[in-house]
N, C-alpha and C positions, 0 to 999 in steps of 0.2 A: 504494500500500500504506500501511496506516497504523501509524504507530507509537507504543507509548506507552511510559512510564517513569512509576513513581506515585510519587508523594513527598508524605508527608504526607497521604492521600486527595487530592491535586488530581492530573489528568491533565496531561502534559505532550507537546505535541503536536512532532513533530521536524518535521524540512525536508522528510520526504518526504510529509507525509500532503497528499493532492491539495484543494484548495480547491474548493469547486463553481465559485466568481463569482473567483476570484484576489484573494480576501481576505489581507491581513497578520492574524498571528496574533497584533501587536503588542497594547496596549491601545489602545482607541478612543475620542474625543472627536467628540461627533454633535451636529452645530447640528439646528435640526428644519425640514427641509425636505420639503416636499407631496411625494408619492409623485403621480406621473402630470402632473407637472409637468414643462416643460420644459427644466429642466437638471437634473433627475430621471435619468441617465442614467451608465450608469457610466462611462464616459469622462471624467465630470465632478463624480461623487460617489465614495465611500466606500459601498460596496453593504454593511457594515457598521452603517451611519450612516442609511441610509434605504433603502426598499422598492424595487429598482430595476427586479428582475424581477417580480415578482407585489405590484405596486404596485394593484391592484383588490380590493381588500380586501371576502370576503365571511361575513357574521357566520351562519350557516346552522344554523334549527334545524325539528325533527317532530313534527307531532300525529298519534301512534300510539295505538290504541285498548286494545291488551294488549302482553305481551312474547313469547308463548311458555314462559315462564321464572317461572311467578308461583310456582311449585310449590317452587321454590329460592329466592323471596325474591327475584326480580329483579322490581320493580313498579315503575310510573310517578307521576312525582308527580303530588298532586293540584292543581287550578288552577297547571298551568305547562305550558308546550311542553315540549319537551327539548331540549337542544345537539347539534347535528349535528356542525358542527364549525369552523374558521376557513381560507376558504381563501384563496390565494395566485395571482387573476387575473391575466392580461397586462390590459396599460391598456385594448388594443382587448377586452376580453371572452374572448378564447381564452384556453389554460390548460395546463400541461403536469402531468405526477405521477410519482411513485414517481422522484423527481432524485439520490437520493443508496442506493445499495442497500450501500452499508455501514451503514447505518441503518435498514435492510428488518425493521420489527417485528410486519408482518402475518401472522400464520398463514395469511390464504386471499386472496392478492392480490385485488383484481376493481379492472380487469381485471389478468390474469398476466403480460401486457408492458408495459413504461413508455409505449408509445405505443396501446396498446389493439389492436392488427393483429398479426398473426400475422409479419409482419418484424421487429418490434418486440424490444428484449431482453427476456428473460426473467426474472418478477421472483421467488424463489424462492421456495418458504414458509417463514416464519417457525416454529421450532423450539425455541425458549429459555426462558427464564423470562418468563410476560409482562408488557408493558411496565407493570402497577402498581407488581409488584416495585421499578421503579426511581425511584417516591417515595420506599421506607422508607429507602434510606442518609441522604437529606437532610429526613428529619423531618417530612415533608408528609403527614402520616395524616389532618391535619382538610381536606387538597387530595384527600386519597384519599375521606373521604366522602362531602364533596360531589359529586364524577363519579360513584359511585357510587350519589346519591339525582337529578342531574338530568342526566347524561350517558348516556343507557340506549336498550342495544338490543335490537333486536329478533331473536328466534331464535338469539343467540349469547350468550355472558360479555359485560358489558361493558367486560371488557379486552380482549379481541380487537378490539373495536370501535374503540377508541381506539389499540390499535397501527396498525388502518387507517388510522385519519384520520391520525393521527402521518406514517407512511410514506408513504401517498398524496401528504399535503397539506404538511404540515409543513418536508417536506427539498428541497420547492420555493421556500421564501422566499430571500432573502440573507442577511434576517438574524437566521436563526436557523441560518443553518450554523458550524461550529464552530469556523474559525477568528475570527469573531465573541467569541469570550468569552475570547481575551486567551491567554498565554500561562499562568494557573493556571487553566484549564478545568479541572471534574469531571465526571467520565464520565454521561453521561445529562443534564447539566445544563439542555442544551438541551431535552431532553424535558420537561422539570419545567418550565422555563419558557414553553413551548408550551401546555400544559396550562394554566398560568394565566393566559395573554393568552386562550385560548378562554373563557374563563370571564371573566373581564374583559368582554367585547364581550358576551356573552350575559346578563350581568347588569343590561346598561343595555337591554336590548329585550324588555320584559316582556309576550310578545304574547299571552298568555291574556287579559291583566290591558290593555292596549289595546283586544281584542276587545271584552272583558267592559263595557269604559265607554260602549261605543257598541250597549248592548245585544244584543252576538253572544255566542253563548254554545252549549256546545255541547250538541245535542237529536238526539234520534232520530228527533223529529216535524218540523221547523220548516226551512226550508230558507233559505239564503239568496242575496244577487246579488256576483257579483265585485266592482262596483264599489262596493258596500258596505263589503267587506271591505279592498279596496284604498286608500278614502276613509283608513278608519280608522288602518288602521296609517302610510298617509302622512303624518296629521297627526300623528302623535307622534312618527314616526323623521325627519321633515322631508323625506323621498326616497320615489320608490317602489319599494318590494321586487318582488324576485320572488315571486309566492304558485302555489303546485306543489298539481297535485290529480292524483288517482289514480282508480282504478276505473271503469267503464263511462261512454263516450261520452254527451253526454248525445241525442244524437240514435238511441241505440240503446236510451234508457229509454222507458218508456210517456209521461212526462210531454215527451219530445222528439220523439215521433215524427212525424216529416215536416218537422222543420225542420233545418236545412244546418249547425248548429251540433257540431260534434264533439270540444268540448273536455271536458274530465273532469269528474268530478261527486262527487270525493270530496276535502273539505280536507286536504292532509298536510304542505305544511313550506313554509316562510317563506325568501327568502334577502334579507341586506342588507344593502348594498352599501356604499362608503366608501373614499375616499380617509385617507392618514394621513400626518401630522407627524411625520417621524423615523420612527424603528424602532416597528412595531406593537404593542410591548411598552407603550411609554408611553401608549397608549389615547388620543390626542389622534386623534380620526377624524371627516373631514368628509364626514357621508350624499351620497351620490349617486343617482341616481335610475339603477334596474337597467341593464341592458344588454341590448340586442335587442330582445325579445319581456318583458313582464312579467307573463308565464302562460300556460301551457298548460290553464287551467280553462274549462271553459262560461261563457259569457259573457248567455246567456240570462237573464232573470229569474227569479230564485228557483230556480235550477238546482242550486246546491251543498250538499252537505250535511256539517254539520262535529260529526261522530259524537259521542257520548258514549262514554266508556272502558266495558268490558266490566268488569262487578262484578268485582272481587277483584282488576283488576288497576295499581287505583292506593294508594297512601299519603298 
């Protein structure tokens, strides 16, 4: 159960509120040690101090073509991906979510258990004021319009979207769980700080703007090759991402037909990867090259197509 006492606007966290990792609520002093390193472990760190559980650091962002939403003024920027979000891998690649449901600020879980299976607990829906709301106590309106011009989603607010990623992803790190920020914590604090480490990471991976120098660009005519794509963003991220495509198989298109290739044939989101120095707050992150598979895209020549945005729905 958790308890608070406020004093002065800072929250005050008692003995009982449950730690995720058996964090001290004390103040903390963090040397910067590699996440996914081998005394990278809590037995032997300050999970505090550095990434102990979701030490696979993944900077993850979408090329969306409209929102749904253009009608209310929710458009995409123009010449930029979007921010999907920052997520919090195990070092082998697996991954857990929604870790802390005292901090459940999604309206529509997916999935609705923390383990994605119907054994799974049950993650509720989100019902409160949403999580934008909890920039304005601590003056973050110029952090509010930035997610707001490149944190944007599709078919919903882009608050709801960013309580997902918050809850999903967020309340799996170590150290961004709340006994983490010392014993004059403010309520949400952590959220606000989450918020700006994603944006942090997404500001240094300007993949329209990498595409764009190696001649990719996007067309509704022109088609391109993974390993094109892949080339490009390696040389400038120094690792290779994961590159995610969508829509029809390409051996189910006219331009595939009869060949064995069944990967996708639509570009939609970028993941990239990174070990980190210390707490993933300080942005000190060493690219890694993805984990497993680096695509589920057609692999074919000139297979992929990386749409241009639907009139009116970029800015």
């Amino acid at each position: 159960m958790k308890l608070q006492i406020t004093v002065s606007g800072a929250v005050l966290l008692s003995a009982a509120y449950a730690s995720l990792y058996n964090e001290s609520s004390s103040n903390h002093t963090c040397p910067l040690l590699l996440s996914c390193s081998p005394g990278t472990v809590p037995s032997k760190v300050d999970s505090c101090c550095a990434e102990t559980y979701g030490g696979l650091v993944l900077s993850t962002q979408f090329w969306d073509t409209y929102t749904g939403l253009e009608s209310e003024g929710q458009v995409l920027p123009r010449n930029s991906w979007t921010l999907h979000g920052l997520w919090p891998d195990f070092c082998n690649g697996s991954f857990t979510q929604y870790c802390d449901l005292n901090r459940q600020y999604d309206p529509s879980p997916s999935p609705n258990t923390t383990n994605g299976l119907s054994n799974g607990t049950r993650v509720p829906p989100y019902k409160g004021p949403n999580i934008g709301t909890f920039l304005e106590p601590f003056g973050k309106y110029d952090l509010l319009e930035y997610m707001n011009k490149y944190w944007i989603s599709q078919g919903s607010p882009n608050y709801d979207f960013w309580g997902h990623e918050f809850s999903k992803h967020a309340t799996c790190y170590s150290t961004f769980d709340v006994p983490c920020y010392g014993p004059e914590y403010r309520q949400h604090e952590d959220v606000v700080d989450f918020f700006e480490t994603a944006i942090l990471y997404y500001k240094r991976l300007p993949t329209w703007h990498w595409l764009s120098s190696a001649g990719i660009r996007p067309s509704n005519h022109t088609t391109y090759s993974i390993s094109d794509l892949r080339d490009a963003l390696t040389h400038h991220h120094g690792a290779v991402p994961y590159i995610g495509c969508s829509g029809p198989s390409y051996n189910s298109t006219a331009a595939g037909n009869g060949t064995l290739d069944k990967g996708y044939t639509v570009l939609s989101e970028v993941w990239y990867y990174s070990h980190v120095h210390g707490k993933p707050q300080y942005g000190h992150s060493v690219p890694v090259n993805a984990s497993g598979s680096n695509t589920n895209c057609a692999t074919s020549a000139g297979a992929i197509h990386y749409y241009e945005r639907t009139p009116g729905s970029e800015k």
